[in-house]
TORPALO-572545 format. One record per residue: y, z, x of N, C-alpha, C, CB in turn. Coordinates in steps of 0.2 Angstrom, whole numbers, plus 5000, padded with zeros to 4 digits. Glycine has a CB too. Layout:
BEGIN
YZXYZXYZXYZX...
END
This chain:
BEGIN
499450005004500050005000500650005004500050064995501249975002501549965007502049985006501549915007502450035009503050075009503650045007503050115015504250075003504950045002505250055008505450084997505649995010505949985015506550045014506149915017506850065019507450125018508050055018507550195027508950085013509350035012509850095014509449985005510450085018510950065019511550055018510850045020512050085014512650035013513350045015512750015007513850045022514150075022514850005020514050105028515450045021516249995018516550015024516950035008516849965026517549965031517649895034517450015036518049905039518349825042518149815048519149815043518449755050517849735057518449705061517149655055518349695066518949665072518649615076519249715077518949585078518849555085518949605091519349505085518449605096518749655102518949605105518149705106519349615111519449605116519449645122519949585114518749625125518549685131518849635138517549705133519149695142519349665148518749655154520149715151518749595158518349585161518449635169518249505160518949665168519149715173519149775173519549715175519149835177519449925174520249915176518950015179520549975174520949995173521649975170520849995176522149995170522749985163522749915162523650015163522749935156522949845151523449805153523249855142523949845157524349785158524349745166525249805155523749755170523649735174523049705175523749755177522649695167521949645167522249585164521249675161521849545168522349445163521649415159522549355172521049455161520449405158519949455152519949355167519849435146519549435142518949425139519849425140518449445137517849425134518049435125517149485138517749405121517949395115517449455112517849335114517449485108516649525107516849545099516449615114516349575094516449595087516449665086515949565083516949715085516949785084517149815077517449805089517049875075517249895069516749935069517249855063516750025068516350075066515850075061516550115065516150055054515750035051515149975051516150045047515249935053515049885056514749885060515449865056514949925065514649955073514049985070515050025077513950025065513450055062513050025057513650115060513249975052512849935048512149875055513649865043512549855060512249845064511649865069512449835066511849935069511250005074510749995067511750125074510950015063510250045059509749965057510450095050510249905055509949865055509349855062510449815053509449855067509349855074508549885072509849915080508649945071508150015069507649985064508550085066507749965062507249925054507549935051506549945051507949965046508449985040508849925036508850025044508649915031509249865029509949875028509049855024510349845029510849865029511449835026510849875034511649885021512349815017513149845020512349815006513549785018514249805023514649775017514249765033515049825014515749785011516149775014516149805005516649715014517149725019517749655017516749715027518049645019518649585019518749555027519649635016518649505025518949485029519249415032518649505031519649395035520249335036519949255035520649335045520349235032519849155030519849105035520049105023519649145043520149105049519249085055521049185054519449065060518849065065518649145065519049025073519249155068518849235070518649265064519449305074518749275058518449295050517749275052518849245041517749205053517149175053516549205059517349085053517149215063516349235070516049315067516849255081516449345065516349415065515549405059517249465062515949355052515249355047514649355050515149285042514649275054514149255057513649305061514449195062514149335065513649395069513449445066513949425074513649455059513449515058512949505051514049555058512949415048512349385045511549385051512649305042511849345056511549355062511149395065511849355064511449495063511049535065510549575059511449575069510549545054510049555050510549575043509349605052511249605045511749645039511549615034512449635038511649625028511849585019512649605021511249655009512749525019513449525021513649495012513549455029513349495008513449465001514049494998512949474997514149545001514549594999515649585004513849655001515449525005516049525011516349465011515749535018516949455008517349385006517749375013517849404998517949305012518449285018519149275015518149215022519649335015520149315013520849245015520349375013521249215011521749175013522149205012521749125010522649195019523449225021523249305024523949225012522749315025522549385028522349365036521749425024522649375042522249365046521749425050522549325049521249405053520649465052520949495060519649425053520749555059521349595062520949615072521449685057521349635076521049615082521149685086521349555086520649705091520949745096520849745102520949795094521349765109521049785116521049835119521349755119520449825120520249875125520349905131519849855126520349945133520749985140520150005144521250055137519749985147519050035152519450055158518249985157519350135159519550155164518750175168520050215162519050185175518450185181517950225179518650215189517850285175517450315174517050305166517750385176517150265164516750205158517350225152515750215155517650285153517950305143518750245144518250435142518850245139519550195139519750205131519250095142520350165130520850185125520850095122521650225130521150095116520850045111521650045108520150065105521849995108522349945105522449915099522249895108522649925093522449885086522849865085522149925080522949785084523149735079522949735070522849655081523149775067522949765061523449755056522649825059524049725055524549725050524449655048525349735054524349685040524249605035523449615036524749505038523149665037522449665036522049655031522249715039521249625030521049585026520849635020520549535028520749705025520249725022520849765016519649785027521349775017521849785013521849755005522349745016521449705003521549674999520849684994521649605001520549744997519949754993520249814988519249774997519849804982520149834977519749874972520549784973519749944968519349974969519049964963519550024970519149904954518849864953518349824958519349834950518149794964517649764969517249804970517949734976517149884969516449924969516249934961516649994973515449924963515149904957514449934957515149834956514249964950513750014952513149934953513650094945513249894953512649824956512549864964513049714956513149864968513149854975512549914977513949864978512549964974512150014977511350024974512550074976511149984972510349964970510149954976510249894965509450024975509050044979509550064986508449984979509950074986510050124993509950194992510850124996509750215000509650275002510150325004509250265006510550305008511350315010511850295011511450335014512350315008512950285010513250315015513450285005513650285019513850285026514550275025513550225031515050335028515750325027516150345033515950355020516750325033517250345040517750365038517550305046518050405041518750415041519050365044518950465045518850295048519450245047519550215042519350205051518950185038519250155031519850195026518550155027519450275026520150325023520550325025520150375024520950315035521550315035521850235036521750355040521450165033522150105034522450085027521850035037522250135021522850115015522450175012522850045011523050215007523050245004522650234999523450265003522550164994522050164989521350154991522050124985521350144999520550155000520250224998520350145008520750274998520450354997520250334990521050414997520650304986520050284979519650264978520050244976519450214982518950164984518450224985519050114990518450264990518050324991517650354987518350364994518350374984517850434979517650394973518350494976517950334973517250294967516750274970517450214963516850264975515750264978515450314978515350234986515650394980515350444980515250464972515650494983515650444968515550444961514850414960515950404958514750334961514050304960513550334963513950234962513850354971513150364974512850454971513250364983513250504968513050544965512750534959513450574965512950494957512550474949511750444950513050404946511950424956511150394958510850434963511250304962511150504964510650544969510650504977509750554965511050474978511050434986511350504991511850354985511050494995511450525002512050515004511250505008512450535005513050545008513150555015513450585004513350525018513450535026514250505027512650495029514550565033515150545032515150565041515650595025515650535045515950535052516550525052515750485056517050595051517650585051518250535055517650625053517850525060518150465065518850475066517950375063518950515069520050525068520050485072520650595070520550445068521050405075521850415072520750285075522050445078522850475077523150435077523150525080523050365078523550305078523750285072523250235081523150305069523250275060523750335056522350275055523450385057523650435052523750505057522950435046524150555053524150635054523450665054524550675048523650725057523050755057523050785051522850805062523650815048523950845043523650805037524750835042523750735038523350685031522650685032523650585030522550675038521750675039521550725035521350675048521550785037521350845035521250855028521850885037521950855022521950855016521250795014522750835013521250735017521050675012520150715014521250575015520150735021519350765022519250805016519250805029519550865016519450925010519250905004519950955009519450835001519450814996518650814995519850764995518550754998517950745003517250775003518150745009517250845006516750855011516250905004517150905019516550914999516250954995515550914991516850984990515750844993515150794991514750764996515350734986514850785003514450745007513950785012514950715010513550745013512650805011512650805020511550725004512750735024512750745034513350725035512250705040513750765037514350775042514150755050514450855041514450695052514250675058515050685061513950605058515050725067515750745070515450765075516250785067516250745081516250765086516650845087516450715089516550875093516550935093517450955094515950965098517650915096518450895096518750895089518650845099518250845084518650835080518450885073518650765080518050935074517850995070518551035070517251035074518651055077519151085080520051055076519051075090519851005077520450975074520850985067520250905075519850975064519750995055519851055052519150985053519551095057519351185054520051225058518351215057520151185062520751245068520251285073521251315063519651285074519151315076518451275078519151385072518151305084517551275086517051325089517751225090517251385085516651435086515951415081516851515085515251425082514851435077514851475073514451435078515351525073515151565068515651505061515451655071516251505064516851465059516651385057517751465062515851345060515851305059515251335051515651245066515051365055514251385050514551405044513651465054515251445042515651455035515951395034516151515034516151375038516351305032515951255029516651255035515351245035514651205031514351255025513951195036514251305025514351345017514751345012514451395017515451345014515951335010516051275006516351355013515651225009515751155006515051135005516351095011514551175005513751155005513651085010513551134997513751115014513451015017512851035020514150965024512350995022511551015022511450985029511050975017511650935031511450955038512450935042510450875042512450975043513150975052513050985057513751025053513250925060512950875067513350875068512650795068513650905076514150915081513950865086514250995084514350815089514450765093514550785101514850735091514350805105514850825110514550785117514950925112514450715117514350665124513850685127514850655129514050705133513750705139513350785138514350685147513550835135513450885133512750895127514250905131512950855125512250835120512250855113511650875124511950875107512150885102512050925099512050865099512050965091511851025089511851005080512451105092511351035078511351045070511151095067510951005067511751105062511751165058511551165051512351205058510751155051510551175046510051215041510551145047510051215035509651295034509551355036509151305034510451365040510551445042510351435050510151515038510151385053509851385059510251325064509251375057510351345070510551295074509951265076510851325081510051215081509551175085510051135089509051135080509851135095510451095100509751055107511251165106509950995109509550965113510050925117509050925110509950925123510250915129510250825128509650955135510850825131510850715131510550705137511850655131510350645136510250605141510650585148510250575139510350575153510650565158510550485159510450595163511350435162511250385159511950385165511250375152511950285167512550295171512950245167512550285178513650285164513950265158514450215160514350325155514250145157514850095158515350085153514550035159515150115148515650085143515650135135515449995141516150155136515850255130516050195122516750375130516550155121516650145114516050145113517050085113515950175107515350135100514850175101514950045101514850225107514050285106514050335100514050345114514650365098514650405094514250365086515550425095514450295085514450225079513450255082514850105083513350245087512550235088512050285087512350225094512550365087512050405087512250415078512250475093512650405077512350405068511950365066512950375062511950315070511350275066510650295068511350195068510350315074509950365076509750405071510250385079510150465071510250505068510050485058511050535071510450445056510050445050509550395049510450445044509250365054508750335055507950385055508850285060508250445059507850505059507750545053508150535064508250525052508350585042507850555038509350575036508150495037507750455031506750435033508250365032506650455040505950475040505750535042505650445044506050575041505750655042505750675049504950675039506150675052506250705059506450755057506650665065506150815061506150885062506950865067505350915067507250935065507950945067507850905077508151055066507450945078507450925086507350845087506750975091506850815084506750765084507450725083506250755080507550725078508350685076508650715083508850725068508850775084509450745087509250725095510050805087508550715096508350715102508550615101507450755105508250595097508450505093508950495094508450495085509350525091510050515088510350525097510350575081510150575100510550565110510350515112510350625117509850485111509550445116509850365112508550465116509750345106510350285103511050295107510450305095511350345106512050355110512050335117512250425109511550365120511650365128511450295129511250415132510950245127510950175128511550135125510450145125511850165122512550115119513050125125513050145110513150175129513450195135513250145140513350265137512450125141512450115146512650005148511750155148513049985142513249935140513949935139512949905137514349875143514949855139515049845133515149825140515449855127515549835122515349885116515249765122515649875110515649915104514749885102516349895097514449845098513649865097513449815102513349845088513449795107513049765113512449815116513649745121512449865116512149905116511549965113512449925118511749955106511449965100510649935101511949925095510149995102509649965104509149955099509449995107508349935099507949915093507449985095507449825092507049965089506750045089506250045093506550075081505949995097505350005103505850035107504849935107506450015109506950015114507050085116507649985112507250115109507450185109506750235111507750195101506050215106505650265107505450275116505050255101505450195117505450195124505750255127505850145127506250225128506850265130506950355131507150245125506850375124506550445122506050475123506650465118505250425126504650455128504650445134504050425124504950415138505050405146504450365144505150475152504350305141503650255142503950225146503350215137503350185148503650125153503350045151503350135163504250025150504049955145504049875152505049945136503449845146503449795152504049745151502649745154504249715153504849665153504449595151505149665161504049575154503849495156503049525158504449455164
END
């Protein structure tokens, strides 16, 4: 008998990257690699990777670049049915900054963006047939105020339909306050079942980054499993009154964009088959630390022999 495939469906926008083929500041690189970036997107791609189906609403520019981004992400197995090419929108861009030690800073072109033009009529309780989780960010929340609509009308469906909720704050202070981040999360967090965050950006949320003031806020807002992020440091999950933390991987880091994007997918790739707390997050480090060890936002994003490799220290044959 043959088991239900696990589905997928996360909302947000997509960019063109622009990676420099050099390190150091942006205004002394001259040559570019063209590449496809977007967290949500970053993550419709991971799990697809993993075996997971995976759907992606999104907008995007009725232009070449609109068109490369579809392609690659029809390409990587997404359900892209869900993702129109808008006219007079062009699809939005960003560059990238690698400093010598792989972490680097990101650039965004987004004004007159496509995804702008999605409207909260364009969610439909069709779209979420047979999913397992929804997948959301804080970037979609901070590039327009009616996306916060948009929000809470899919946690609407997906509560009605008993769906997962899985939420990654993803602050990016370029967009928004921490002040607005903050309020639109609170709104938020009281319907969302994994909390994926970084240990910075807990601190940022709660004003505190002890366990004792994370463990009462995951009470205070019922959230069932909270997954602290902290890199090279490795991860922790507070679930059923209980910690559990496993050490990351060692790895030599070329490029950090998009590990945090990798260990969510990981991580509820783990959920959705019953990984024991340790298990997940031992998955979910080991996804992350292969997205490091490549340039680019999902270039690194691995498949799931890749990863268990990886995490069993097997030895895979090449050729």
């Amino acid at each position: 008998m043959m088991t239900k495939p696990f589905n997928v469906l996360t909302i947000g926008d997509a960019l063109i990257t622009m990676n420099p083929t050099t390190k150091g500041p942006l205004r002394y690189v001259t040559n570019f690699e063209r590449k496809v970036g977007g967290a949500e997107l970053n993550f419709a791609i991971g799990v697809a990777r993993l075996g997971i189906t995976s759907k992606w609403i999104s907008r995007l520019g009725n232009d070449d670049f609109g068109k490369v981004i579809y392609n690659f992400a029809r390409g990587e197995g997404v359900d892209v049915s869900n993702v129109e090419l808008m006219e007079g929108y062009p699809t939005s861009l960003n560059f990238k900054e690698i400093k010598e030690d792989g972490s680097g800073s990101t650039y965004y072109y987004r004004y007159h963006s496509p995804i702008s033009t999605l409207e909260l009529e364009d969610i439909t309780d069709e779209m979420f047939q047979d999913v397992d989780v929804v997948h959301l960010t804080g970037v979609f929340l901070s590039l327009d105020k009616k996306n916060r609509h948009i929000v809470k009308r899919i946690i609407e469906i997906a509560k009605k339909r008993d769906i997962i909720i899985s939420f990654d704050p993803n602050i990016r202070l370029k967009l928004w306050t921490i002040e607005e981040a903050r309020k639109v999360f609170y709104e938020i967090f009281p319907y969302v079942d994994i909390l994926l965050t970084g240990l910075e950006e807990i601190e940022l949320i709660i004003g505190e980054d002890t366990e004792e003031a994370m463990m009462k806020f995951a009470h205070d807002y019922s959230i069932k499993d909270l997954v602290i992020k902290d890199g090279g440091n490795g991860a922790r999950l507070y679930r059923n009154g209980v910690w559990t933390k496993e050490e990351a991987f060692s790895v030599e880091v070329v490029d950090t964009v998009g590990a945090g994007d990798g260990f969510d997918t990981g991580y509820i790739y783990g959920y959705l088959h019953g990984y024991t707390p340790s298990e997940l997050l031992t998955f979910a480090n080991g996804v992350g630390a292969l997205v490091t060890t490549v340039s680019g936002d999902n270039e690194g994003l691995p498949y799931l022999d890749e990863v268990n490799a990886f995490v069993h220290n097997e030895y895979v044959i090449d050729r």
